[in-house]
C-alpha positions in Angstrom: 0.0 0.0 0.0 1.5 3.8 -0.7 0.4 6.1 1.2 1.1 10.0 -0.4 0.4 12.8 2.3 -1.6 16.2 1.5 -0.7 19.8 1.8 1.8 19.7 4.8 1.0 16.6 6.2 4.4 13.8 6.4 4.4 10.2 7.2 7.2 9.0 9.5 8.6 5.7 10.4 9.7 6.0 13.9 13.6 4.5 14.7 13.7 1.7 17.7 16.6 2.7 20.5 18.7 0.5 21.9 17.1 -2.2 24.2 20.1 -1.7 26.5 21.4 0.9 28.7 24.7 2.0 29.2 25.2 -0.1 32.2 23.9 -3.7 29.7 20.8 -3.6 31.6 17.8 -4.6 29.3 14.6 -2.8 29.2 11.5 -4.5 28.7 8.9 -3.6 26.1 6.9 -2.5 28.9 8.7 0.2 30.1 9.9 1.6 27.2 8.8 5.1 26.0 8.4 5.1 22.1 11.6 7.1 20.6 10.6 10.9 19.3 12.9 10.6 16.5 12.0 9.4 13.4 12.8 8.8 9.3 10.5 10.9 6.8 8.8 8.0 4.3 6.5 10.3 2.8 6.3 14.1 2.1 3.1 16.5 0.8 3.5 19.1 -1.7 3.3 21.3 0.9 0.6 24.1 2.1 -0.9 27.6 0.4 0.0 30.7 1.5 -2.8 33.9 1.2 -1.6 34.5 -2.2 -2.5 30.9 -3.6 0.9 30.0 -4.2 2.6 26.7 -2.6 4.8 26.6 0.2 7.4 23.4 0.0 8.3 21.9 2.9 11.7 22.0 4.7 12.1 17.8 5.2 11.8 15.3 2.6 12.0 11.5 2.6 15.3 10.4 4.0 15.6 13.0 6.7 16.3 11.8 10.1 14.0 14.1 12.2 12.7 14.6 15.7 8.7 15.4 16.8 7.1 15.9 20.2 6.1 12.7 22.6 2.3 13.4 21.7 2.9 14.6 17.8 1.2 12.8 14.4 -1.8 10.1 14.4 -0.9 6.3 14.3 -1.5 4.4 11.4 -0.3 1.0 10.2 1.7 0.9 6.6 1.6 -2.3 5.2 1.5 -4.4 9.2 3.9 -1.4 10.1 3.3 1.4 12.3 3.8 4.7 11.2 3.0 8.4 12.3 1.1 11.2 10.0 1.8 14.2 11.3 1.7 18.0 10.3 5.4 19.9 9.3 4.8 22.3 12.5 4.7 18.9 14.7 8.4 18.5 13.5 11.2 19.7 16.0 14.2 19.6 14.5 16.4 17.4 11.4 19.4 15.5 12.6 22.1 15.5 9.9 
């Protein structure tokens, strides 16, 4: 299944952390927090300004990027999990 975002919209695939701290002590799945970083799939054209024109966004697929603990809607891609989330939800792109 593809799934193409609208307007300003992007779909991320979040990036698993280690399952070990520092110290080699394993977490379990139930106390994990899910990570905030993430890889861009899936980019929109981007959103109209008052003029009618387009807007592009900043990210595009590829980009290693971080978002907000709360950020995007869930949504399975093909049995995988994925977030849809607006451009403004994005925090920051880690080179």
């Amino acid at each position: 299944m593809n799934v193409q975002p609208l307007n300003d919209r992007v779909l991320v695939l979040r990036v698993e952390k280690e399952e070990k701290t520092s110290g080699g002590i394993i977490i379990p799945d139930t106390a994990k927090e899910k990570p905030q970083e993430g890889k861009v799939v899936a980019a929109g054209p981007g959103k109209f300004n008052e003029e009618g024109k387009r807007i592009p966004l900043e990210v595009k697929p590829g980009d290693r990027v971080l978002f907000g603990k709360y950020s995007g809607t869930e949504i399975k891609v093909d049995g995988v999990e994925h977030l849809i989330m607006k451009e403004d939800d994005i925090l920051g792109i880690i080179d």
